[in-house]
N, CA, C and O atoms as a DFTB+ gen file, in Angstrom:
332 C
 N C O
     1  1      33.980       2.435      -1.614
     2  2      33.954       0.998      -1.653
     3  2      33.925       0.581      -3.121
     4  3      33.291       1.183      -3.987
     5  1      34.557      -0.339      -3.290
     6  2      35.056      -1.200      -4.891
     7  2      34.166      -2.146      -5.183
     8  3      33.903      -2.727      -4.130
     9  1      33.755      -2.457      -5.793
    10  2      32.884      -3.928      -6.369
    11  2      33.457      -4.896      -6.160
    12  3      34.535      -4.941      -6.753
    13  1      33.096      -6.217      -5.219
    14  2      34.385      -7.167      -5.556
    15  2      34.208      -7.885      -6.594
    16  3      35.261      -8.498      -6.770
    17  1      33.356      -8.190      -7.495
    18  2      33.340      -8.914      -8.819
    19  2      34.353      -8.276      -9.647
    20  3      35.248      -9.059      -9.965
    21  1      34.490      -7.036     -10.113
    22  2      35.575      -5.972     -10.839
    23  2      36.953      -5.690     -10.026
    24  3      38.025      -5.337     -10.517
    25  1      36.649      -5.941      -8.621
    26  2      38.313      -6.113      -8.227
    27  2      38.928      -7.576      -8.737
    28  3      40.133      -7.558      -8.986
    29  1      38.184      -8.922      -8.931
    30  2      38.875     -10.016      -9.133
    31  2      39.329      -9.403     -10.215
    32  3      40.554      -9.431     -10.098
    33  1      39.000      -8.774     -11.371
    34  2      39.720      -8.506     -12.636
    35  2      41.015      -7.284     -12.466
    36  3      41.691      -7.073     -13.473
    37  1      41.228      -6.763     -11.616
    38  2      41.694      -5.605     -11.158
    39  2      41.110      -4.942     -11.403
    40  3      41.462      -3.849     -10.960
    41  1      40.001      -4.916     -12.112
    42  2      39.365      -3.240     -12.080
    43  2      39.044      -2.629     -10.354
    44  3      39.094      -3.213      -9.272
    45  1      38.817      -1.667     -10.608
    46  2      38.120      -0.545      -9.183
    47  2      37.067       0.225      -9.675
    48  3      37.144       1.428      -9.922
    49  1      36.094      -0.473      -9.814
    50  2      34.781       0.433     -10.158
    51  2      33.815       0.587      -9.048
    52  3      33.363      -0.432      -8.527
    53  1      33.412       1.896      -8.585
    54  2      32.540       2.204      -7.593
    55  2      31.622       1.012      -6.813
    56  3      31.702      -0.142      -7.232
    57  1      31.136       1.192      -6.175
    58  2      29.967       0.051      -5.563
    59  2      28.748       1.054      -5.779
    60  3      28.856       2.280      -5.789
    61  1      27.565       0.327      -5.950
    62  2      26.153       0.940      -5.585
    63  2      25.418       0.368      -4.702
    64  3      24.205       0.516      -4.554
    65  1      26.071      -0.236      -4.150
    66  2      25.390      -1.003      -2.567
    67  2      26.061      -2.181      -2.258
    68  3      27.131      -2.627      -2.672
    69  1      25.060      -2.711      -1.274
    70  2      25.808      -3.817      -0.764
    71  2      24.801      -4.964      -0.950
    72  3      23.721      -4.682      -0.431
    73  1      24.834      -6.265      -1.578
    74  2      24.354      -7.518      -1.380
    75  2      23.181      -7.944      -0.602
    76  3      23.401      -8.906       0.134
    77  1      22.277      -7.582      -0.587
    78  2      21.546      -8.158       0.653
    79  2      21.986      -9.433       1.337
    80  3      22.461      -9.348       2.469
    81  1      21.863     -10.657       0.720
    82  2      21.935     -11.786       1.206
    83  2      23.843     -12.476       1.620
    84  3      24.112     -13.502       2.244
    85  1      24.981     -11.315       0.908
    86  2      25.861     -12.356       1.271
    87  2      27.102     -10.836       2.115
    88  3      28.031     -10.897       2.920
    89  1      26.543      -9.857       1.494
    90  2      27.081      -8.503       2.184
    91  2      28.541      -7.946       0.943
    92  3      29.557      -7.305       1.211
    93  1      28.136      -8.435      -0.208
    94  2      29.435      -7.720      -1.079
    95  2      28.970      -6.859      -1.750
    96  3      27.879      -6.887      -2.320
    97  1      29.663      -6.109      -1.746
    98  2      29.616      -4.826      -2.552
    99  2      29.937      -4.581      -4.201
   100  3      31.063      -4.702      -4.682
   101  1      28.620      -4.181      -5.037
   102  2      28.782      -4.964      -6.448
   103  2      28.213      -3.527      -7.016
   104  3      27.467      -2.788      -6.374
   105  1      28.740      -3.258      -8.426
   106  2      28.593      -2.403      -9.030
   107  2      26.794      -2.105     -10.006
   108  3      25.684      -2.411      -9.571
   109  1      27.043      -1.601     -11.025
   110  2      25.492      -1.801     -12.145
   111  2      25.671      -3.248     -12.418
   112  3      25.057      -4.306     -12.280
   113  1      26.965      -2.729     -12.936
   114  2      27.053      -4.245     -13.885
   115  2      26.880      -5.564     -13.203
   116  3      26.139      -6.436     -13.658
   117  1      27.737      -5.728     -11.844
   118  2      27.294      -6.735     -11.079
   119  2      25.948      -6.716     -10.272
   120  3      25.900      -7.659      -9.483
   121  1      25.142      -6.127     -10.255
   122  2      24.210      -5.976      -9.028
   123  2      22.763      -6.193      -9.847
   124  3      22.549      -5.868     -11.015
   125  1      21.750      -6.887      -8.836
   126  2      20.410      -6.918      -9.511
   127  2      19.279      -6.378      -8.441
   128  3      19.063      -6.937      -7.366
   129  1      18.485      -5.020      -8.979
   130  2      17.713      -4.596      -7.967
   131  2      16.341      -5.471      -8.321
   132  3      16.056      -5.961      -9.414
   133  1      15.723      -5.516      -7.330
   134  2      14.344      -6.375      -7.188
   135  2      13.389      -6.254      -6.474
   136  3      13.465      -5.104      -6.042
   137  1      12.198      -6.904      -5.922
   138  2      11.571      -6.424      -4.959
   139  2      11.454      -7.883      -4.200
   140  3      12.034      -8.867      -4.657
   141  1      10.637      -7.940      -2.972
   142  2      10.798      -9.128      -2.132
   143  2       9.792      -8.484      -1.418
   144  3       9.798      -7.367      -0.901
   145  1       8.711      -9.552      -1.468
   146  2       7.388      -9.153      -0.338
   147  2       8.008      -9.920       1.542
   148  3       8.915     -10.676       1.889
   149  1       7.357      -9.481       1.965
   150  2       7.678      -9.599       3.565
   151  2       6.432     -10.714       3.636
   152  3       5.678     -10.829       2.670
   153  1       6.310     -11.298       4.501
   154  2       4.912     -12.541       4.838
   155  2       5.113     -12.222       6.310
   156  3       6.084     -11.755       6.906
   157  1       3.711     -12.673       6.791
   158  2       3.570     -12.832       8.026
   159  2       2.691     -14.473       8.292
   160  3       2.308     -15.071       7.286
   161  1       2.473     -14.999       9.493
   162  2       1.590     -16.234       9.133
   163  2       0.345     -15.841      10.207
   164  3       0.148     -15.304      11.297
   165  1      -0.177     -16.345       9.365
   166  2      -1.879     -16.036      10.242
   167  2      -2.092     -17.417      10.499
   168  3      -1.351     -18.382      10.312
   169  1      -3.372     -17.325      11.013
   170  2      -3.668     -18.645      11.546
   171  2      -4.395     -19.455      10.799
   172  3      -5.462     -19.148      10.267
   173  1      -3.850     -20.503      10.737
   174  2      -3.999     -21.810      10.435
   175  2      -2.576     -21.948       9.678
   176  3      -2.586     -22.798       8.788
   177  1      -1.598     -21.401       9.835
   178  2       0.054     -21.313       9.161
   179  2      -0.499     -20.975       7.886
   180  3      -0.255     -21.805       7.010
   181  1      -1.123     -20.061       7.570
   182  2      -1.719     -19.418       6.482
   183  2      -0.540     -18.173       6.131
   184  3      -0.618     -17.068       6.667
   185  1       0.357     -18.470       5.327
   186  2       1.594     -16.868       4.889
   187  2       0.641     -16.254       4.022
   188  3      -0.255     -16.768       3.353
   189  1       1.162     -14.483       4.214
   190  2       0.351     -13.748       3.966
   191  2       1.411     -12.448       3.213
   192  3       2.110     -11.700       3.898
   193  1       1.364     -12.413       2.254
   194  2       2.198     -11.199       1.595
   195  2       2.005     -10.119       2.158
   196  3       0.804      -9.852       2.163
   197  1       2.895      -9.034       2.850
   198  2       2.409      -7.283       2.798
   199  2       2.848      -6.705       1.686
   200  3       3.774      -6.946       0.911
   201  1       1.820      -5.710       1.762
   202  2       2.478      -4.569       0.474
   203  2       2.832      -3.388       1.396
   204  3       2.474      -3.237       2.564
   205  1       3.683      -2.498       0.569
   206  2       4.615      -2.866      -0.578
   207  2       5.739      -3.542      -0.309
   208  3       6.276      -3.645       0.794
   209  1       6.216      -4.170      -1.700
   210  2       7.328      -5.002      -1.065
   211  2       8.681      -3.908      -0.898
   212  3       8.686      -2.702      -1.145
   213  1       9.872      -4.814      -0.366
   214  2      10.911      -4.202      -0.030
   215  2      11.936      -4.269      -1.376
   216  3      11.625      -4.972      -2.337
   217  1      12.919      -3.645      -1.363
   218  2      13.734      -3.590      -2.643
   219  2      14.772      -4.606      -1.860
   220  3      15.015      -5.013      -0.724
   221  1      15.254      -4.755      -3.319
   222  2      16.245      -6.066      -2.759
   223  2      17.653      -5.913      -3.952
   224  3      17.452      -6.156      -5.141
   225  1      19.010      -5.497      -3.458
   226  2      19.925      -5.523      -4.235
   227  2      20.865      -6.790      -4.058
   228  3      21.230      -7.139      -2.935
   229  1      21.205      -7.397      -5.095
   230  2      21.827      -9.165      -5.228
   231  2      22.914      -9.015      -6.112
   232  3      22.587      -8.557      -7.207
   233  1      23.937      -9.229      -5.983
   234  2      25.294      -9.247      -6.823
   235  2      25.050     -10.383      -7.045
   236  3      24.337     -11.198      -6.459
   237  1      25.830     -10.454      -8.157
   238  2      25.321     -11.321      -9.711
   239  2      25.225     -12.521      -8.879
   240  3      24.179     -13.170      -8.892
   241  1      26.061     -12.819      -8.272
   242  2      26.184     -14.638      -7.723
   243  2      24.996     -14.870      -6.882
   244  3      24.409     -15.933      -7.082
   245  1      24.583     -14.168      -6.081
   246  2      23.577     -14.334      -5.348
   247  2      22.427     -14.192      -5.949
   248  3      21.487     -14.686      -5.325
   249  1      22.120     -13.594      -7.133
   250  2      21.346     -13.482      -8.138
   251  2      20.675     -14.564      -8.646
   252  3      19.507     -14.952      -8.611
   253  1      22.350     -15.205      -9.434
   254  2      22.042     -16.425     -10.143
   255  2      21.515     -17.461      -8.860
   256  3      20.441     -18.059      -8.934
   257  1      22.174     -17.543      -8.018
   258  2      21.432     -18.597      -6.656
   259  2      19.916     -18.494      -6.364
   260  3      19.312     -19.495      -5.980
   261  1      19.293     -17.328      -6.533
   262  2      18.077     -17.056      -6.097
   263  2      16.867     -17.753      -7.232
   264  3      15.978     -18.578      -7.023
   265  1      17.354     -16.884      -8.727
   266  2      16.735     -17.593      -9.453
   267  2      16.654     -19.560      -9.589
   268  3      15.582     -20.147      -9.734
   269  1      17.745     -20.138      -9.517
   270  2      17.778     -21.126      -9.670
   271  2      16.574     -21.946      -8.096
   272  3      15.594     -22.683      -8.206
   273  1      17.257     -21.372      -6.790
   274  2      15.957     -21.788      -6.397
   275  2      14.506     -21.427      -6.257
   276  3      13.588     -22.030      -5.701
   277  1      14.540     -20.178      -6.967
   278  2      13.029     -19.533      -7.250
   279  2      12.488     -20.886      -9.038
   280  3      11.468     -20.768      -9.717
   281  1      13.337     -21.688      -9.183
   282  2      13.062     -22.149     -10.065
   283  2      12.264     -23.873      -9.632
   284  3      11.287     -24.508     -10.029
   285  1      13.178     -24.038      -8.782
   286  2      13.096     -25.103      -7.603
   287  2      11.928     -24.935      -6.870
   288  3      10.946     -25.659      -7.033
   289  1      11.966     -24.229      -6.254
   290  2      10.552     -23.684      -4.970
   291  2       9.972     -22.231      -5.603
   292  3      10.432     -21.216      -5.080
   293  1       9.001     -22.063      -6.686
   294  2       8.109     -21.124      -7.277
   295  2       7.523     -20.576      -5.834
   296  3       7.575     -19.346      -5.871
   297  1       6.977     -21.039      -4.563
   298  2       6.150     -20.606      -4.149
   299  2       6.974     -19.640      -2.774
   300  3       6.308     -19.046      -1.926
   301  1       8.507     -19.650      -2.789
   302  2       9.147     -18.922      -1.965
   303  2      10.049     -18.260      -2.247
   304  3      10.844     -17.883      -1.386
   305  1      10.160     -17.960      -3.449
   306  2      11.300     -17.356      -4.678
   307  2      11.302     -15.802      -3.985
   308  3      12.348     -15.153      -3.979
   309  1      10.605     -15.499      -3.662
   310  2      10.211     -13.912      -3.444
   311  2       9.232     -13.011      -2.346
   312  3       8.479     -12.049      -2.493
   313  1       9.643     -13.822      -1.199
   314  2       9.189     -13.588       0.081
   315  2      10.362     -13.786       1.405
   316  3      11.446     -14.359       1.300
   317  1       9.990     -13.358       2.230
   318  2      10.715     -13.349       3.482
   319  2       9.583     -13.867       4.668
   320  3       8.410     -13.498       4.609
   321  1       9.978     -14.565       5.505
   322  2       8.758     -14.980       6.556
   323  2       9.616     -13.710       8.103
   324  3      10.752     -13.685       8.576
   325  1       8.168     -12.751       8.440
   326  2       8.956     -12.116       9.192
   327  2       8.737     -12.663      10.862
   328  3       9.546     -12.454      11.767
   329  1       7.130     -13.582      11.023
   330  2       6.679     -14.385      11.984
   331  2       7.096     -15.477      11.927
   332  3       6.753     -16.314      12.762
């Protein structure tokens, strides 16, 4: 599998995974590994981080999207609700 950020240029450079959030396949250069805690909600809608978190790979675009609303909403930048 090819990177599609490096196929728009014609290049063909390997993939090292796939996107979590949009499913493309992006190289070093395109790709950002990370971590992402899981939540659950307890009661009183109380979210609750588990450890450890999960790894999370984001090609560049989905990258830049995340930060910008991890910039927007600080308090959900880096969680998943799994309840």
């Amino acid at each position: 599998m090819h990177c599609l950020d490096c196929s728009g240029t014609g290049a063909q450079v390997t993939a090292v995974g796939v996107c979590t959030q949009c499913g493309a396949a992006a190289c070093p250069d395109h790709s950002e590994l990370s971590e992402q805690f899981l939540t659950c909600t307890k009661p009183v809608s109380r979210p609750v981080a588990t450890e450890p978190p999960v790894r999370r790979l984001l090609c560049g675009a989905c990258a830049t999207a995340h930060r910008a609303h991890g910039a927007c909403c600080p308090q959900t930048a880096n969680s998943i609700r799994t309840s």
